[in-house]
C-alpha positions in Angstrom: -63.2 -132.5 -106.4 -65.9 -130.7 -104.2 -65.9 -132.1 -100.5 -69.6 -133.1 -100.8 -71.9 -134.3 -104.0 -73.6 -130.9 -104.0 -72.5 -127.8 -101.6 -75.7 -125.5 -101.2 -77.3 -125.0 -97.8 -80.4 -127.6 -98.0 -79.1 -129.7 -100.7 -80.5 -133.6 -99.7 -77.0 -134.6 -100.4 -74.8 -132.3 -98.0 -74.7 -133.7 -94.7 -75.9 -131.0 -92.6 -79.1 -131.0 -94.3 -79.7 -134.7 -92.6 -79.1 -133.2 -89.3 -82.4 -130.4 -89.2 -81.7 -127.2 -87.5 -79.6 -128.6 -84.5 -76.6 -129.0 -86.3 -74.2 -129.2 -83.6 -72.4 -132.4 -81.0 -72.6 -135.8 -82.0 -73.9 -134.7 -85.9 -71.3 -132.1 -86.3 -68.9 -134.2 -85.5 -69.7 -137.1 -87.8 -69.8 -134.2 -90.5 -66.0 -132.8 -89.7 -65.0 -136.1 -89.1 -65.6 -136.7 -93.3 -64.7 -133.9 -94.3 -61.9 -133.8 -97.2 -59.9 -131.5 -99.4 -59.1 -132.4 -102.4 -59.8 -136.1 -102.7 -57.7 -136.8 -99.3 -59.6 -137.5 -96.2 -58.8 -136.0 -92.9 -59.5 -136.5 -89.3 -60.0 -133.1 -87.2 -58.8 -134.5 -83.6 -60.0 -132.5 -80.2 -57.3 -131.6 -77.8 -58.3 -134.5 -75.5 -57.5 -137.0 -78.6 -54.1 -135.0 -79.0 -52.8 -135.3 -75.3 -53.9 -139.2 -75.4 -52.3 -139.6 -78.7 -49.3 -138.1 -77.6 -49.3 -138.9 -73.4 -49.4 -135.2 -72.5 -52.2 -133.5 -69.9 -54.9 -131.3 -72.3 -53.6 -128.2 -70.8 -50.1 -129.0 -72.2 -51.8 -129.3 -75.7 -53.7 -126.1 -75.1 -51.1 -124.0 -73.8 -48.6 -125.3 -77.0 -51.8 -123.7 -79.2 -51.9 -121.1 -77.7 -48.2 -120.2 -77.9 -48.3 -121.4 -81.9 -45.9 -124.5 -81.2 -48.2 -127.2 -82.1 -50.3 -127.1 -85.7 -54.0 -125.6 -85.0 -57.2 -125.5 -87.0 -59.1 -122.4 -85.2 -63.1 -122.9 -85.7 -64.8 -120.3 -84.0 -63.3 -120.2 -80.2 -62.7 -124.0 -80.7 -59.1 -125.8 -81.5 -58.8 -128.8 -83.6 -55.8 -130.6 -84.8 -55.4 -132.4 -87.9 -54.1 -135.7 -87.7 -51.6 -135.3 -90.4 -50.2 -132.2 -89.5 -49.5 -133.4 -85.9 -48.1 -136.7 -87.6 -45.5 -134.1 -89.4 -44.9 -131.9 -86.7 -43.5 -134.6 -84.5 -41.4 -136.0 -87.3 -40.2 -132.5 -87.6 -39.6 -132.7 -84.0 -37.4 -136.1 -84.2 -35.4 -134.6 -86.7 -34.5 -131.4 -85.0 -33.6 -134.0 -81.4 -30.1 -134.1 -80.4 -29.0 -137.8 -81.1 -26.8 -139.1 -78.7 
C-alpha cells in the first residue's frame, strides 16, 4: 500500500502539494507526522519529544545518536526518532538490566 493516494510531485492528493512552495515547519511536520509504511502508522518524534518522553536533558539524546546507542532516522542534518523503535529499544534495555 503506497503511503499517499497518488505519489507524483504535484498530485492534488499528496500532501505537499497543499502546502505551495514553502514546504517546510508547521506543514512538514503535519506531513511526517502521517507518514506510514506499509499500512502501519508512525510518529517521527524530535529529540526534545525523546528526552521528555524519557526524562533525560536533549543533549543526552543527541550525544546517544551520535555514538549509535539510541535508534535514529537521519533526514538531511536533522535526527528523528521513531516512536516504536525507541518503545523497543528500551524494552531491549529492561531485558539486558541486572535484576536484583
Amino acid at each position: 500500500m503506497r503511503a499517499f493516494p497518488r505519489e507524483e510531485p504535484g498530485a492534488k492528493g499528496a500532501p505537499w502539494f497543499q502546502c505551495g512552495s514553502n514546504f517546510s515547519g508547521r506543514c512538514a511536520r503535519a506531513v511526517l507526522a502521517r507518514f506510514s509504511i506499509d499500512c502501519m502508522s508512525t510518529r517521527l518524534l524530535t529529540a526534545a519529544e525523546v528526552a521528555e518522553l524519557l526524562g533525560v536533558p536533549i543533549s543526552w539524546v543527541y550525544e546517544q545518536s551520535r555514538r549509535g546507542l539510541i535508534p535514529t532516522v537521519a533526514l538531511g542534518r536533522y535526527r528523528r526518532f521513531r516512536e516504536q523503535a525507541i518503545t523497543a529499544w528500551i524494552e531491549r534495555l529492561e531485558q539486558r538490566a541486572p535484576r536484583g
